[in-house]
VEXDREN-2710 file (C-alpha; in Angstrom, 1 decimal):
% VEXDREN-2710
k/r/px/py/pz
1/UNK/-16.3/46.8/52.1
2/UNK/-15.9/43.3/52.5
3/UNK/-12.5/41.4/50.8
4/UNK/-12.9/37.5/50.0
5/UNK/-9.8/35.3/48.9
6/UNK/-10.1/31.8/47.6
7/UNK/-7.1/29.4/47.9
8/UNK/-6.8/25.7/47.6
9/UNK/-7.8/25.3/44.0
10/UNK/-6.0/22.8/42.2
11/UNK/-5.6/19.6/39.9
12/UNK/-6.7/16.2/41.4
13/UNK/-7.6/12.7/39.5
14/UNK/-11.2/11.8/40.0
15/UNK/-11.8/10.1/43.4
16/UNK/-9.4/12.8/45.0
17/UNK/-10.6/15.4/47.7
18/UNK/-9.8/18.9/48.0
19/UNK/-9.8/21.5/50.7
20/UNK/-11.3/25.3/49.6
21/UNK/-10.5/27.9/52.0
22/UNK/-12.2/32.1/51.8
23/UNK/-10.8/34.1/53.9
24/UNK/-12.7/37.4/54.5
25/UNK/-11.3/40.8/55.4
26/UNK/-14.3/42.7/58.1
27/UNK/-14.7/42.5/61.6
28/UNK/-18.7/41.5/61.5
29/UNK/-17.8/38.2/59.4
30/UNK/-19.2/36.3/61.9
31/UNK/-22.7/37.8/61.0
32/UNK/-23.0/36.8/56.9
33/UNK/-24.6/33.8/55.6
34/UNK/-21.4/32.8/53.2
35/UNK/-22.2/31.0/49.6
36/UNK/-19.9/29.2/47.2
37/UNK/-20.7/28.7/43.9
38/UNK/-19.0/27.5/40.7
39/UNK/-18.8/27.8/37.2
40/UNK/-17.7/25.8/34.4
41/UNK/-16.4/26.7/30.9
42/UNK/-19.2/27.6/29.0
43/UNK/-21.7/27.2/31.7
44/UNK/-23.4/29.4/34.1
45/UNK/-22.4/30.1/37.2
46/UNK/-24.1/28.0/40.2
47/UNK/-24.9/27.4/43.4
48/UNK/-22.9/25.0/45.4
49/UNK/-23.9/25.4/49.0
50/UNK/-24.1/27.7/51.8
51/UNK/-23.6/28.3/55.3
52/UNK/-25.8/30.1/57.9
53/UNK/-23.8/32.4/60.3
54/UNK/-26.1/31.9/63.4
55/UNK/-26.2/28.1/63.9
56/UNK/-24.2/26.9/61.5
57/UNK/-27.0/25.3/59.1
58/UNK/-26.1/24.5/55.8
59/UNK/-27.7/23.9/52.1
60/UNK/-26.5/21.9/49.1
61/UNK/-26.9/21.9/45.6
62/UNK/-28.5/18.4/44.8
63/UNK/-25.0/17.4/42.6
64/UNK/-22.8/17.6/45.4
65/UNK/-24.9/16.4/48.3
66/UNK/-22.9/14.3/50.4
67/UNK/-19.7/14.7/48.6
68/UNK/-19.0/18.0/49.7
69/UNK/-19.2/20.2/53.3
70/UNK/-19.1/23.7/54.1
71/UNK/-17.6/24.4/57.4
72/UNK/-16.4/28.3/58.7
73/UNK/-14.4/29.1/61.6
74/UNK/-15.6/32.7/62.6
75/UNK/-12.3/33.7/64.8
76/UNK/-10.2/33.2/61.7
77/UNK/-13.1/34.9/59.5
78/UNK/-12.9/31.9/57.3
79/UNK/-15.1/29.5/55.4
80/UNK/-14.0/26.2/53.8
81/UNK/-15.2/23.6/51.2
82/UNK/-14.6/20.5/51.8
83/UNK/-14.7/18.4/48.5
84/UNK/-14.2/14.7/48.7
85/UNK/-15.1/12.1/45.7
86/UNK/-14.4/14.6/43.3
87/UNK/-16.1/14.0/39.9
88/UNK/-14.6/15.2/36.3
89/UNK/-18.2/17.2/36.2
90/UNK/-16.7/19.0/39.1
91/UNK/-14.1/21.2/37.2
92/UNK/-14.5/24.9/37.6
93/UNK/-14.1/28.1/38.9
94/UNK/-15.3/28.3/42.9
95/UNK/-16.1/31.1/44.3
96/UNK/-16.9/32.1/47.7
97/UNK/-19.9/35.0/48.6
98/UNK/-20.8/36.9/51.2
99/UNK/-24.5/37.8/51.7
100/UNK/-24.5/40.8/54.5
101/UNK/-28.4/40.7/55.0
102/UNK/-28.8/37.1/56.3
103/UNK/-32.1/36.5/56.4
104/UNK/-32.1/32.7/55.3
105/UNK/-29.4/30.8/53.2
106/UNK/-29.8/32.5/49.7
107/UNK/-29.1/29.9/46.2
108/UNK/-29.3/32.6/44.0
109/UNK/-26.4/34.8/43.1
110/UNK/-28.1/38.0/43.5
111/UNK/-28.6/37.3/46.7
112/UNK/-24.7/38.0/47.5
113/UNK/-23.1/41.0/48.0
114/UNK/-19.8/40.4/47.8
115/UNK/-17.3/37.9/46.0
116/UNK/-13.9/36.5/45.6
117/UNK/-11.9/36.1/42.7
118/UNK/-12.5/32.6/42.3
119/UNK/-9.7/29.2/42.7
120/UNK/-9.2/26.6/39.2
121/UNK/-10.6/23.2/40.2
122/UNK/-9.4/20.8/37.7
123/UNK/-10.5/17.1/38.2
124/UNK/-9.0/14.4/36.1
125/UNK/-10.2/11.5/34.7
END
């Protein structure tokens, strides 16, 4: 059983930057590809990027290329999203995921096993 937590959600004006942190419970964290995804009132929920657990490689949606970067620090079992230029389009529910059979960096949620409860990102105009 794996246990993710998002924190950092918030409200920020357009322009702003945020900091997403998942912390997951499980002593093998350091072997799961880890996803975040999003989703908007009304709207599916999506991919936003992931984050390979053997070299670090990582994948963006097309919408937040270059705005936003995944990073993970395996010895605090921790993945973050870095948001910067934050967009109204932007507002929604992150979650983080943990995909347990690593294979390649999955875009699709069924590819996940395991997810968090989500953090409110609220971006202003």
């Amino acid at each position: 059983q794996v246990q993710l937590v998002e924190t950092g959600g918030g409200l920020v004006q357009a322009g702003g930057s945020l900091r997403l942190s998942c912390a997951a419970s499980g002593s093998t964290f350091s072997r799961y590809n880890m996803g975040w995804f999003r989703q908007a009132p009304g709207k599916e929920r999506e991919f936003v990027g992931a984050i390979k657990w053997s070299n670090g490689a990582t994948s963006y949606a097309d919408s937040v290329k270059g705005r936003f970067t995944i990073a993970r620090d395996n010895a605090k079992n921790t993945v973050f999203l870095q948001m910067n230029n934050l967009k109204t389009e932007d507002t929604a529910v992150y979650y983080c995921a943990a995909d347990l059979n690593p294979l390649f960096l999955r875009t699709s949620m069924a590819g996940y096993d395991y997810w968090g409860q989500g953090t409110q990102v609220t971006v202003s105009s």
